[in-house]
PDB file of N, CA, C and O in Angstrom, chain B, residues numbered from 101:
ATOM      1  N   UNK B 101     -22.718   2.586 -15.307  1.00  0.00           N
ATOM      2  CA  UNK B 101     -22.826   2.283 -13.888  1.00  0.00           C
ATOM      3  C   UNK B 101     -23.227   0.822 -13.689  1.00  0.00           C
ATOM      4  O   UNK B 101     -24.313   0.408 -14.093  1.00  0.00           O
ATOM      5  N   UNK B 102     -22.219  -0.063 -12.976  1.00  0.00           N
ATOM      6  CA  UNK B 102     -22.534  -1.109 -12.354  1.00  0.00           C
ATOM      7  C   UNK B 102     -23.270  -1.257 -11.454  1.00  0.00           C
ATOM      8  O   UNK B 102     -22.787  -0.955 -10.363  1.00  0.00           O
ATOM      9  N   UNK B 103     -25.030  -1.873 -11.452  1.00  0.00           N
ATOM     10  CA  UNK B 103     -25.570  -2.066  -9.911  1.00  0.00           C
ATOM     11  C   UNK B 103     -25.084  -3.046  -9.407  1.00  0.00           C
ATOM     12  O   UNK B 103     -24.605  -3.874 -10.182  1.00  0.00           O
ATOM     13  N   UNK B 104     -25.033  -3.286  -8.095  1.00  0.00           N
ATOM     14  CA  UNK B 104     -24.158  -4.058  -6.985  1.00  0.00           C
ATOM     15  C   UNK B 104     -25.516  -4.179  -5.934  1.00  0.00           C
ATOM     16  O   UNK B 104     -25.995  -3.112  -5.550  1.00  0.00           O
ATOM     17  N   UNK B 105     -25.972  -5.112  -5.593  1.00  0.00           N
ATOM     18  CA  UNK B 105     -26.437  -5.546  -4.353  1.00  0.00           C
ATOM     19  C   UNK B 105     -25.739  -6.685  -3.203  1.00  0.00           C
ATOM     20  O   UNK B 105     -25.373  -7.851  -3.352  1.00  0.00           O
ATOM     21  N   UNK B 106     -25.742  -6.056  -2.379  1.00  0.00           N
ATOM     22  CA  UNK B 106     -24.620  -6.784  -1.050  1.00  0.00           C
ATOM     23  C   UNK B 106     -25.762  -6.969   0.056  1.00  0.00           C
ATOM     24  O   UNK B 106     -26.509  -6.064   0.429  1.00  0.00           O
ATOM     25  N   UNK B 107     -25.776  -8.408   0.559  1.00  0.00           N
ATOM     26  CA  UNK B 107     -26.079  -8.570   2.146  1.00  0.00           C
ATOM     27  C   UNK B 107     -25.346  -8.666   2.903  1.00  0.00           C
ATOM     28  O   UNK B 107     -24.266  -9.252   2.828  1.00  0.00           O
ATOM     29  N   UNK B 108     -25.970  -7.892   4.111  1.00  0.00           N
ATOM     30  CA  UNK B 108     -24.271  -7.548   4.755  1.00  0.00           C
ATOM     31  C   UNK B 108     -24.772  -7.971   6.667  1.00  0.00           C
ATOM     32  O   UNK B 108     -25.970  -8.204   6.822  1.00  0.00           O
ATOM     33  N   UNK B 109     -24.324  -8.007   7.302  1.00  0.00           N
ATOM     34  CA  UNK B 109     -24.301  -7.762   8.782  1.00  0.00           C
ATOM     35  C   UNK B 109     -23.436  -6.767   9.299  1.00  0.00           C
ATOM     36  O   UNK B 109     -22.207  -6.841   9.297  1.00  0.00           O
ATOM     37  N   UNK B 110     -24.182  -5.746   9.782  1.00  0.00           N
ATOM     38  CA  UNK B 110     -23.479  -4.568  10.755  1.00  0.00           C
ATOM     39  C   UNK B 110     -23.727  -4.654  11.819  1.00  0.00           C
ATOM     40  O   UNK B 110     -24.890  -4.708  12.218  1.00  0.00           O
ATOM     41  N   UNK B 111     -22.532  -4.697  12.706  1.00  0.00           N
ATOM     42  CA  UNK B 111     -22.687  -4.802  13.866  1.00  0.00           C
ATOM     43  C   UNK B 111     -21.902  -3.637  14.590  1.00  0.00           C
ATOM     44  O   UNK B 111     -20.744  -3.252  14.430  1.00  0.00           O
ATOM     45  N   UNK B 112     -22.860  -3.217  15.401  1.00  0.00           N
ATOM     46  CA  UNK B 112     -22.756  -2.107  16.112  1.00  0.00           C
ATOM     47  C   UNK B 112     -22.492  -2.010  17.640  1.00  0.00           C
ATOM     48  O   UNK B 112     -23.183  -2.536  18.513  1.00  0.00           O
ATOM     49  N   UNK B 113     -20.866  -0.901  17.904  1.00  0.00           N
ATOM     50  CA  UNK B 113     -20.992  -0.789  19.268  1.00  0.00           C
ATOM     51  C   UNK B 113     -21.694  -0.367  19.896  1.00  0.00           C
ATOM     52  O   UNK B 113     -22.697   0.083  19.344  1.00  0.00           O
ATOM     53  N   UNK B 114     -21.574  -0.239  21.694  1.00  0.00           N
ATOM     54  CA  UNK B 114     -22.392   0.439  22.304  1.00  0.00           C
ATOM     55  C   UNK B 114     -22.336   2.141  21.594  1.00  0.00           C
ATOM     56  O   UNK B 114     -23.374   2.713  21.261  1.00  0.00           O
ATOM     57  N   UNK B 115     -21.196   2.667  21.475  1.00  0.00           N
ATOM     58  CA  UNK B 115     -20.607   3.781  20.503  1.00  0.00           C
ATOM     59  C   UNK B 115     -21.380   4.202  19.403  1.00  0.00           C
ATOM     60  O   UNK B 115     -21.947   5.232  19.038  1.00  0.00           O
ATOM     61  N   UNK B 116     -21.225   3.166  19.042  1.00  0.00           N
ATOM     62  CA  UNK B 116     -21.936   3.263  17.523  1.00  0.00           C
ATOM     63  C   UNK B 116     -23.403   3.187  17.613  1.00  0.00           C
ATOM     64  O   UNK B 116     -23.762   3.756  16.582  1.00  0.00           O
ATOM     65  N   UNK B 117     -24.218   2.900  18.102  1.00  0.00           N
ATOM     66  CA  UNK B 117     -25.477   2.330  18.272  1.00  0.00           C
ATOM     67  C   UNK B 117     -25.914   3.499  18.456  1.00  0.00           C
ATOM     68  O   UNK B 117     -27.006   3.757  17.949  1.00  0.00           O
ATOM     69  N   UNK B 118     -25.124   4.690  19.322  1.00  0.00           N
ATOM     70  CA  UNK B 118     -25.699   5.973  19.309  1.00  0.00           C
ATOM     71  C   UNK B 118     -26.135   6.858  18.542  1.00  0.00           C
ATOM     72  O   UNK B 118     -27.157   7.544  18.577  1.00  0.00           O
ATOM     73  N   UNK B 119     -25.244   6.795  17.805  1.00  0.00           N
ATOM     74  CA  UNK B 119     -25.348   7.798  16.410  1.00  0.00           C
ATOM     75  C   UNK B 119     -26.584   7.274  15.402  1.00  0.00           C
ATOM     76  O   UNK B 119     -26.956   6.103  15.473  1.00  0.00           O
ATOM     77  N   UNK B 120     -27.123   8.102  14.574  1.00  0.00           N
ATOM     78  CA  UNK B 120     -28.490   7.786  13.630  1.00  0.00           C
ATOM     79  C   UNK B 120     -27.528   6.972  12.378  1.00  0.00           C
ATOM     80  O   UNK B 120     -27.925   7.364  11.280  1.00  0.00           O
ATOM     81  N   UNK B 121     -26.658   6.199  12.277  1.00  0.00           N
ATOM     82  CA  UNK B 121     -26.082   5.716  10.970  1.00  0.00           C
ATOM     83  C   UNK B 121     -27.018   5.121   9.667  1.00  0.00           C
ATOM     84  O   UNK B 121     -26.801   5.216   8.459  1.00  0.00           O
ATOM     85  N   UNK B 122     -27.918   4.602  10.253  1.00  0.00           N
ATOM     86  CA  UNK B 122     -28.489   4.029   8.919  1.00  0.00           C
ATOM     87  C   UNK B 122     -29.398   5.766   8.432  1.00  0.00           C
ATOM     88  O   UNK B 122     -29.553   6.364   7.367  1.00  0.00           O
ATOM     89  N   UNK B 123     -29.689   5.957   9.474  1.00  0.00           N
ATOM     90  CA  UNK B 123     -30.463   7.411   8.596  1.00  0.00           C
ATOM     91  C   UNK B 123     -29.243   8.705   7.768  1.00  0.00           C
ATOM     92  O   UNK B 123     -29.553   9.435   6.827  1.00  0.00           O
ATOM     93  N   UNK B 124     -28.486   8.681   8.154  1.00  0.00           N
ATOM     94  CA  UNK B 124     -27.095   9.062   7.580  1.00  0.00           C
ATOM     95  C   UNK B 124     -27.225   8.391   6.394  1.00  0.00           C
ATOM     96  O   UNK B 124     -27.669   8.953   5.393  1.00  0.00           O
ATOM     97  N   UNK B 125     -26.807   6.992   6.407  1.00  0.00           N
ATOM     98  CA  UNK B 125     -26.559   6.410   5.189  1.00  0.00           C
ATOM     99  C   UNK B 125     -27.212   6.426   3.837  1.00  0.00           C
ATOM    100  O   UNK B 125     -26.696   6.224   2.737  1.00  0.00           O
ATOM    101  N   UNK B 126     -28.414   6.699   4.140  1.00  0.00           N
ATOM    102  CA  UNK B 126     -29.892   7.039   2.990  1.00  0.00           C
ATOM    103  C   UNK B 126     -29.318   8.356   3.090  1.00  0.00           C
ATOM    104  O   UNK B 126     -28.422   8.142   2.274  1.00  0.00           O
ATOM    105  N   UNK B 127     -29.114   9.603   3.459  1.00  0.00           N
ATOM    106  CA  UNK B 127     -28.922  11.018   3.575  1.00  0.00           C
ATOM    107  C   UNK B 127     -27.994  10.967   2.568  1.00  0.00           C
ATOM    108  O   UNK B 127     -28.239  11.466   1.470  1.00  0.00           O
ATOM    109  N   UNK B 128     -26.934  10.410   2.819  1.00  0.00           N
ATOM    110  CA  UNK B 128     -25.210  10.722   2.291  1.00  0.00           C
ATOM    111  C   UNK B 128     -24.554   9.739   0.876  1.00  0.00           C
ATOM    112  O   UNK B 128     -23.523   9.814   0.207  1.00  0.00           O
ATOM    113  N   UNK B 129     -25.774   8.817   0.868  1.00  0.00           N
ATOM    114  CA  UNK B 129     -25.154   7.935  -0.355  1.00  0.00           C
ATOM    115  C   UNK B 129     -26.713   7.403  -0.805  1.00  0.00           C
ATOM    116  O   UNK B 129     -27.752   7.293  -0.155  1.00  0.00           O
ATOM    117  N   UNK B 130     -26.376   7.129  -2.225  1.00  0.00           N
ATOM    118  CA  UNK B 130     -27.179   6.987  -3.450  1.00  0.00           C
ATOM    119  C   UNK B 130     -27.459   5.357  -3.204  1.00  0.00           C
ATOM    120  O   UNK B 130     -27.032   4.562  -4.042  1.00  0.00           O
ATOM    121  N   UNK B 131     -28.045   4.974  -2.258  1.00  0.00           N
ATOM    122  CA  UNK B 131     -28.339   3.355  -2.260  1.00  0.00           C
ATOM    123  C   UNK B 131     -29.829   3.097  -1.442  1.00  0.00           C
ATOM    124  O   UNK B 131     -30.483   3.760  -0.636  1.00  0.00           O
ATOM    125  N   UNK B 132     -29.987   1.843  -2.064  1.00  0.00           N
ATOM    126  CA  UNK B 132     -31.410   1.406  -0.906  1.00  0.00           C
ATOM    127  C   UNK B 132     -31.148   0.466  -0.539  1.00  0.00           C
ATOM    128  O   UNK B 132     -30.554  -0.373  -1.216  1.00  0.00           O
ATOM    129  N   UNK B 133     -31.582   0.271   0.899  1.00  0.00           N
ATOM    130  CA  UNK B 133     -31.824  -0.751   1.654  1.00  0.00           C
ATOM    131  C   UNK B 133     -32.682  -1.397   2.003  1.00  0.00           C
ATOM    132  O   UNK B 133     -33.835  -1.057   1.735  1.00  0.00           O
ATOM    133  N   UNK B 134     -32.460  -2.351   2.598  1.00  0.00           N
ATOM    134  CA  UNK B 134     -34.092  -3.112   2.852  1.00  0.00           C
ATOM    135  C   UNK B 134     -33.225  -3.623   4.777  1.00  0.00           C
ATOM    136  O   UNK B 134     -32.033  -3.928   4.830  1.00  0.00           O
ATOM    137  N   UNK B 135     -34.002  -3.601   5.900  1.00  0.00           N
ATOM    138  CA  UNK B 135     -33.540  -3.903   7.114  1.00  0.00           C
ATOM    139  C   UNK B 135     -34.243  -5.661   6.926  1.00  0.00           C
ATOM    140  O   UNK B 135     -35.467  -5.782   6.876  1.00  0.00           O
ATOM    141  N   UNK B 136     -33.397  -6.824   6.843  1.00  0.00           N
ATOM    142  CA  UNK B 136     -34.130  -8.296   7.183  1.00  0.00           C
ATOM    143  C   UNK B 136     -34.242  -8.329   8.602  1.00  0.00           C
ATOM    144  O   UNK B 136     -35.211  -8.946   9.044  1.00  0.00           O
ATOM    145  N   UNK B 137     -33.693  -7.958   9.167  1.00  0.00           N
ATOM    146  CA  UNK B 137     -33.052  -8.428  10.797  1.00  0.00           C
ATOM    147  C   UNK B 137     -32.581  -7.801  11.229  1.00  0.00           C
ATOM    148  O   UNK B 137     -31.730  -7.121  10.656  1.00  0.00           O
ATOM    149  N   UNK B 138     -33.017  -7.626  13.078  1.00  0.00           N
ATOM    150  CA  UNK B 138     -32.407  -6.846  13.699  1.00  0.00           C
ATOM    151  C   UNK B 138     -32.186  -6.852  15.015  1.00  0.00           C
ATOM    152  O   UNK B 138     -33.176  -6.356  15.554  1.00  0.00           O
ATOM    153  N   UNK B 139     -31.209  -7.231  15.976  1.00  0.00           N
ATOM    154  CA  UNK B 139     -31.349  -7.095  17.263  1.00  0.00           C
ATOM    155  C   UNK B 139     -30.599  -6.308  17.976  1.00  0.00           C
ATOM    156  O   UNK B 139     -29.373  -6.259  17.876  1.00  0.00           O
ATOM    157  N   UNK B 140     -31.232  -5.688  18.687  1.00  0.00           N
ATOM    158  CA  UNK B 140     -30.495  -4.735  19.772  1.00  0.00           C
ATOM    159  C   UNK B 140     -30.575  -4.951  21.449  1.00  0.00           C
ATOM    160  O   UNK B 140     -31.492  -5.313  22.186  1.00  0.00           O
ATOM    161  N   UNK B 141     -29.151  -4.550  21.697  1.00  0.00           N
ATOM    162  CA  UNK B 141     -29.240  -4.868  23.395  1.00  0.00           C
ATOM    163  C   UNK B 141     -28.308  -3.794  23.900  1.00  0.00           C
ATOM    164  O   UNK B 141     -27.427  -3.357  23.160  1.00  0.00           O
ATOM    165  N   UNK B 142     -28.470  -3.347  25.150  1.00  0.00           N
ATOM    166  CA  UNK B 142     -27.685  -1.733  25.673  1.00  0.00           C
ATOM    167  C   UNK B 142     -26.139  -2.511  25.161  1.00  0.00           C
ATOM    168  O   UNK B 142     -26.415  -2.156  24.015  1.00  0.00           O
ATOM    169  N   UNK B 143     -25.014  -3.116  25.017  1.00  0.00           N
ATOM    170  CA  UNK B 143     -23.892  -3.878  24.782  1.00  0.00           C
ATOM    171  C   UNK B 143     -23.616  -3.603  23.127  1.00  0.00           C
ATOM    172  O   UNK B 143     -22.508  -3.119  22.894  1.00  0.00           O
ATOM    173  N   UNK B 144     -24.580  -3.880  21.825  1.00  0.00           N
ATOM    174  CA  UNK B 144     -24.566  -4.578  20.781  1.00  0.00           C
ATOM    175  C   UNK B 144     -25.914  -4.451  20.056  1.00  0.00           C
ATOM    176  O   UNK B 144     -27.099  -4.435  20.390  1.00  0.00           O
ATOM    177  N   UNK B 145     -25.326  -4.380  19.104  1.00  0.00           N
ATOM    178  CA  UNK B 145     -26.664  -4.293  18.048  1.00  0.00           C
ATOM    179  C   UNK B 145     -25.879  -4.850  16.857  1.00  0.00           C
ATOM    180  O   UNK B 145     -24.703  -4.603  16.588  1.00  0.00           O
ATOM    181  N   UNK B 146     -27.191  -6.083  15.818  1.00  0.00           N
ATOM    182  CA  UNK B 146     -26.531  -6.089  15.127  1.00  0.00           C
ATOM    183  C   UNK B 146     -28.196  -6.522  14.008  1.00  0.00           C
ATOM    184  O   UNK B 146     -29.270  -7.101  14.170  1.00  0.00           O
ATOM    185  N   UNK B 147     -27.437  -5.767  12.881  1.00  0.00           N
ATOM    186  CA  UNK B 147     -28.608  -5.666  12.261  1.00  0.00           C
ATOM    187  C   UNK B 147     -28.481  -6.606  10.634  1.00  0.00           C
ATOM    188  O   UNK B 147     -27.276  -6.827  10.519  1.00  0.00           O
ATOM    189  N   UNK B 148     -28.971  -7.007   9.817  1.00  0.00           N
ATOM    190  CA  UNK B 148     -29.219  -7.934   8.776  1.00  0.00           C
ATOM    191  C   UNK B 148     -29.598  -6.770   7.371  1.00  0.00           C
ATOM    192  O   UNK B 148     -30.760  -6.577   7.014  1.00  0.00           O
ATOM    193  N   UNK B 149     -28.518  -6.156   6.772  1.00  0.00           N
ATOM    194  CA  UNK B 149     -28.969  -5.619   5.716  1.00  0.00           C
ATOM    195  C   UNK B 149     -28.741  -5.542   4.383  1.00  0.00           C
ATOM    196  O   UNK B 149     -27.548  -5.673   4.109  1.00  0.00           O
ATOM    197  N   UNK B 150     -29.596  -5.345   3.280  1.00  0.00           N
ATOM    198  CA  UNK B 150     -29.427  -5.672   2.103  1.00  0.00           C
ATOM    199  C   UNK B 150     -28.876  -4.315   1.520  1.00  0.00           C
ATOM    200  O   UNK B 150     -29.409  -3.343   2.055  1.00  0.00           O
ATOM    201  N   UNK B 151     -28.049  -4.044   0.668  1.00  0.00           N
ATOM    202  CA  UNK B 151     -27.733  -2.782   0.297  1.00  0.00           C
ATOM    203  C   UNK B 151     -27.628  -2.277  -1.167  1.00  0.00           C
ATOM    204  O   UNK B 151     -26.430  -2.379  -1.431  1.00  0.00           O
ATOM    205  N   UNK B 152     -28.483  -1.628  -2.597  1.00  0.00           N
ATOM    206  CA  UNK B 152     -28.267  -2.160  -3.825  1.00  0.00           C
ATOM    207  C   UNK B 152     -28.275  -0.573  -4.203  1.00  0.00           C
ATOM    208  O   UNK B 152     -29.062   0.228  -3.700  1.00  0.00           O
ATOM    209  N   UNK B 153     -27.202  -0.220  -5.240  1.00  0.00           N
ATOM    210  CA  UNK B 153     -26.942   0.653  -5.799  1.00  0.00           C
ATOM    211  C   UNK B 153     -25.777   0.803  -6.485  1.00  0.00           C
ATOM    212  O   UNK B 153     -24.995  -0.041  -6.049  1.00  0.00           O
ATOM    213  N   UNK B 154     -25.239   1.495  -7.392  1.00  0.00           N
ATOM    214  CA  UNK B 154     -24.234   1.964  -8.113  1.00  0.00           C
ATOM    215  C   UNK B 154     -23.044   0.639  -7.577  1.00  0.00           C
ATOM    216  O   UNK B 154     -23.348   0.414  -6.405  1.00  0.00           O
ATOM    217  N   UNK B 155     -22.187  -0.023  -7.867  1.00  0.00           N
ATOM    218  CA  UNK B 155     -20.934  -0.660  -7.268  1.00  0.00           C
ATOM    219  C   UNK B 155     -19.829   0.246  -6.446  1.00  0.00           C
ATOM    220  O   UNK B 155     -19.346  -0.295  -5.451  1.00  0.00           O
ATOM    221  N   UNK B 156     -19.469   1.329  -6.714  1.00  0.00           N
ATOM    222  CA  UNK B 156     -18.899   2.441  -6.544  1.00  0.00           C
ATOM    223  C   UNK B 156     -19.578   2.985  -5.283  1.00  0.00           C
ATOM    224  O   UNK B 156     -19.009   3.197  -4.212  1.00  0.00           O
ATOM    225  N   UNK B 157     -20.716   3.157  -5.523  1.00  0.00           N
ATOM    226  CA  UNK B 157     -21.244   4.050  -4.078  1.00  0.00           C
ATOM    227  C   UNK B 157     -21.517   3.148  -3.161  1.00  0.00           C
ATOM    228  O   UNK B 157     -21.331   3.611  -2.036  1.00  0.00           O
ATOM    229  N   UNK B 158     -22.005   1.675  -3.164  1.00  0.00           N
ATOM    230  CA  UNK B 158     -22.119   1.041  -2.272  1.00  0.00           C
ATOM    231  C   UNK B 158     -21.070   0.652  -1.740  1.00  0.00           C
ATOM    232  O   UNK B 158     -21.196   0.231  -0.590  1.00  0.00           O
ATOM    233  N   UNK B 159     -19.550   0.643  -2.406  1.00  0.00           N
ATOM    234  CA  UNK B 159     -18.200   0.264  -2.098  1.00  0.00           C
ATOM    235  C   UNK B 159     -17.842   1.153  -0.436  1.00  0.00           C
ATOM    236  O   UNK B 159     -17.471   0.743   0.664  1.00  0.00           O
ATOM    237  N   UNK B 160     -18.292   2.943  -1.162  1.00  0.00           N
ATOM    238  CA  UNK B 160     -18.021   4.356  -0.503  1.00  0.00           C
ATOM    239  C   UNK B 160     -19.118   4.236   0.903  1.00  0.00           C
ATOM    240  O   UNK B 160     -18.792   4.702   1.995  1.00  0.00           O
ATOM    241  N   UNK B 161     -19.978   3.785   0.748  1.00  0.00           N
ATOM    242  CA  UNK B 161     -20.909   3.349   1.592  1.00  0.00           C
ATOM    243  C   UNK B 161     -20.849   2.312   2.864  1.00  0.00           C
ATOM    244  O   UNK B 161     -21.243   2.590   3.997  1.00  0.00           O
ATOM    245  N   UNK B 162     -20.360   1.239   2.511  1.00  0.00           N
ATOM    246  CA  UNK B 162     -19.362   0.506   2.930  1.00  0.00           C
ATOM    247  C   UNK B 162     -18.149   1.261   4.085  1.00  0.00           C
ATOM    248  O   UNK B 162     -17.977   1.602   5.255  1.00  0.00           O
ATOM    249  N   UNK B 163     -17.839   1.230   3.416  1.00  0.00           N
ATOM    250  CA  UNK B 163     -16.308   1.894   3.893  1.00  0.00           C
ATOM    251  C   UNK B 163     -16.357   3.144   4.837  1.00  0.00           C
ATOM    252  O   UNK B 163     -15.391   3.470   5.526  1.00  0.00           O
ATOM    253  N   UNK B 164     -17.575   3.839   4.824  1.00  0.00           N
ATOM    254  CA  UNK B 164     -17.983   4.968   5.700  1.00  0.00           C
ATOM    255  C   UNK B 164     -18.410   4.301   6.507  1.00  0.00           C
ATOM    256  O   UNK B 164     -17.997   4.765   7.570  1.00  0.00           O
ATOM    257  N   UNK B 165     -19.337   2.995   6.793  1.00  0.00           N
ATOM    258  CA  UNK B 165     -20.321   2.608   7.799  1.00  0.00           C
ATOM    259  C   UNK B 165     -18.616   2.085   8.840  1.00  0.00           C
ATOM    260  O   UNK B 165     -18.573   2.193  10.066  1.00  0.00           O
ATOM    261  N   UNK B 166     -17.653   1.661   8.162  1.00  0.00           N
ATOM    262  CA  UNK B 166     -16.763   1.177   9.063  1.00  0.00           C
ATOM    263  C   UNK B 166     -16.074   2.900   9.320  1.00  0.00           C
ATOM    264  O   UNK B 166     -15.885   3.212  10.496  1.00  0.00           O
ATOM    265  N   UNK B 167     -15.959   3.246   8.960  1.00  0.00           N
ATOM    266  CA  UNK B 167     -15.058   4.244   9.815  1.00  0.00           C
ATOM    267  C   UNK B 167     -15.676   4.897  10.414  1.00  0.00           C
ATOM    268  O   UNK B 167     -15.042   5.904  10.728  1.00  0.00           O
ATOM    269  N   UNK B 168     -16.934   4.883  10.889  1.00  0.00           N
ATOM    270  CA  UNK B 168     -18.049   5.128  11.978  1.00  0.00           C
ATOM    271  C   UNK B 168     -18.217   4.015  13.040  1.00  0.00           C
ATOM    272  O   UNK B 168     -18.966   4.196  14.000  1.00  0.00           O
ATOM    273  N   UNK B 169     -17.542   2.896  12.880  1.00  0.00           N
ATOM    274  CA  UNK B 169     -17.116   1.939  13.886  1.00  0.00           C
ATOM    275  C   UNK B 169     -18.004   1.089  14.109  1.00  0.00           C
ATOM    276  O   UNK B 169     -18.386   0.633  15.187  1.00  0.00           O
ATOM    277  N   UNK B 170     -18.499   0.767  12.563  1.00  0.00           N
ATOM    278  CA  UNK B 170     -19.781  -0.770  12.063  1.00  0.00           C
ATOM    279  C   UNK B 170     -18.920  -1.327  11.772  1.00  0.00           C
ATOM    280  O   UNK B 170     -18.076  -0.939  10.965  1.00  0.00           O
ATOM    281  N   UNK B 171     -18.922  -2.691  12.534  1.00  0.00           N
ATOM    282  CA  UNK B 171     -18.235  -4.352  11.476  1.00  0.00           C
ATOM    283  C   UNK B 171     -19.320  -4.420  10.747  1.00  0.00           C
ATOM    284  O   UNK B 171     -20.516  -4.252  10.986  1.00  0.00           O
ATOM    285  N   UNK B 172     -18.383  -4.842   9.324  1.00  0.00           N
ATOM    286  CA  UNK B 172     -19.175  -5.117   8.115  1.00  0.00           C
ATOM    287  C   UNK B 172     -19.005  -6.221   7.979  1.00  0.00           C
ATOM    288  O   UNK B 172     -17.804  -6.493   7.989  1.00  0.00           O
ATOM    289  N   UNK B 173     -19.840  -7.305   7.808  1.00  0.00           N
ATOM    290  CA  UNK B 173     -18.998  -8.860   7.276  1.00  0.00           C
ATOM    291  C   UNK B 173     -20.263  -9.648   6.355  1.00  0.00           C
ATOM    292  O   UNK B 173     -21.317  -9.865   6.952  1.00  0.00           O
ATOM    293  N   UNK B 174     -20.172  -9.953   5.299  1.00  0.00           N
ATOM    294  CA  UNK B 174     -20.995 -10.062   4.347  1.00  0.00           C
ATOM    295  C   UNK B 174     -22.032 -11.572   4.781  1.00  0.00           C
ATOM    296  O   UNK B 174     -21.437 -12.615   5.051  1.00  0.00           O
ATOM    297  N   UNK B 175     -22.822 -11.549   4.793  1.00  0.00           N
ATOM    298  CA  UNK B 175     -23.949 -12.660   4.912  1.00  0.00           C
ATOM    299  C   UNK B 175     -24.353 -13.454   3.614  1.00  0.00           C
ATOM    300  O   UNK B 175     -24.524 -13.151   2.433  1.00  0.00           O
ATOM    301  N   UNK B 176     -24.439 -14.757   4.458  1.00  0.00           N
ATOM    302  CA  UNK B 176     -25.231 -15.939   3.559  1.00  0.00           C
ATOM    303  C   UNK B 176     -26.509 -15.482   3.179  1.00  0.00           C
ATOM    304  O   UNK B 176     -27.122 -14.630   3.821  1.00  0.00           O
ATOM    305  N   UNK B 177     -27.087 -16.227   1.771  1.00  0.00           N
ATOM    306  CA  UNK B 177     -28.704 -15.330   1.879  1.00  0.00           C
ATOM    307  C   UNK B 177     -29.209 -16.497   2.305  1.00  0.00           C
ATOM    308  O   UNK B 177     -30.412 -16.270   2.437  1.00  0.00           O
ATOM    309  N   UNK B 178     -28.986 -17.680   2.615  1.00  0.00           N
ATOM    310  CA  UNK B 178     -30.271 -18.607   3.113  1.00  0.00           C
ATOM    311  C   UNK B 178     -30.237 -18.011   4.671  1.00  0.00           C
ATOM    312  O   UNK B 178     -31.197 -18.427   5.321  1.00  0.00           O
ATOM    313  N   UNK B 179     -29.293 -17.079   5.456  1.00  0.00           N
ATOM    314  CA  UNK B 179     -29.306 -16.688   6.844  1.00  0.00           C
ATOM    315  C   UNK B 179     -30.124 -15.515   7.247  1.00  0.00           C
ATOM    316  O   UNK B 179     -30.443 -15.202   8.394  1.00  0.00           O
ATOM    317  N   UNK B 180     -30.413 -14.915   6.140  1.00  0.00           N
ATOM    318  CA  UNK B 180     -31.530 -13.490   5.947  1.00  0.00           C
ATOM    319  C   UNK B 180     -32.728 -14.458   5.612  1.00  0.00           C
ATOM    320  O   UNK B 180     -33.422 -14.161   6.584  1.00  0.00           O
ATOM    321  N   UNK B 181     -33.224 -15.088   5.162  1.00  0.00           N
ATOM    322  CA  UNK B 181     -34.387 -15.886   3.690  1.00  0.00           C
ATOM    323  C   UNK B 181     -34.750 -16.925   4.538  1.00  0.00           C
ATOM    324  O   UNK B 181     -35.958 -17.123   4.669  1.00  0.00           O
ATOM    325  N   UNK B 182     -33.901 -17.692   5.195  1.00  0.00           N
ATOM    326  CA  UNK B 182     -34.357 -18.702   6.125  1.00  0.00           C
ATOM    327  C   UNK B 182     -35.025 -18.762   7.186  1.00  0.00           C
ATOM    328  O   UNK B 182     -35.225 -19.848   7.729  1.00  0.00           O
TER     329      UNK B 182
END
């Protein structure tokens, strides 16, 4: 097993913002997170997260948070650290 750690930005619709996703995500896949950042507004939410586990499950992990209707788009670390 390859570990893989990814910083990522999810950004969330009004849609999406509803649903418990990050508590899902600890439920349904083998990874940890750490939250750097986070802002929310009734419109948008978009949150700053680190994600480290298996390469494979964080891939599957990934790929679920978008078909739950999270943009995923990977972050600088001096933009989390700074």
């Amino acid at each position: 097993m390859a570990a893989e750690k990814q910083r990522l930005w999810l950004s969330f619709s009004t849609e999406a913002q509803r649903k418990p996703l990050i508590c899902q995500l600890a439920q349904n896949f083998e990874v940890l997170f750490t939250i750097h950042n986070a802002s929310v507004t009734k419109e948008m939410g978009i949150i700053a997260l680190e994600v480290e586990g298996d390469r494979e499950v964080v891939k599957k992990a990934i790929i679920w948070l978008k078909e739950n209707g999270v943009q995923v788009d990977p972050v600088e670390i001096q933009i989390i650290e700074g």
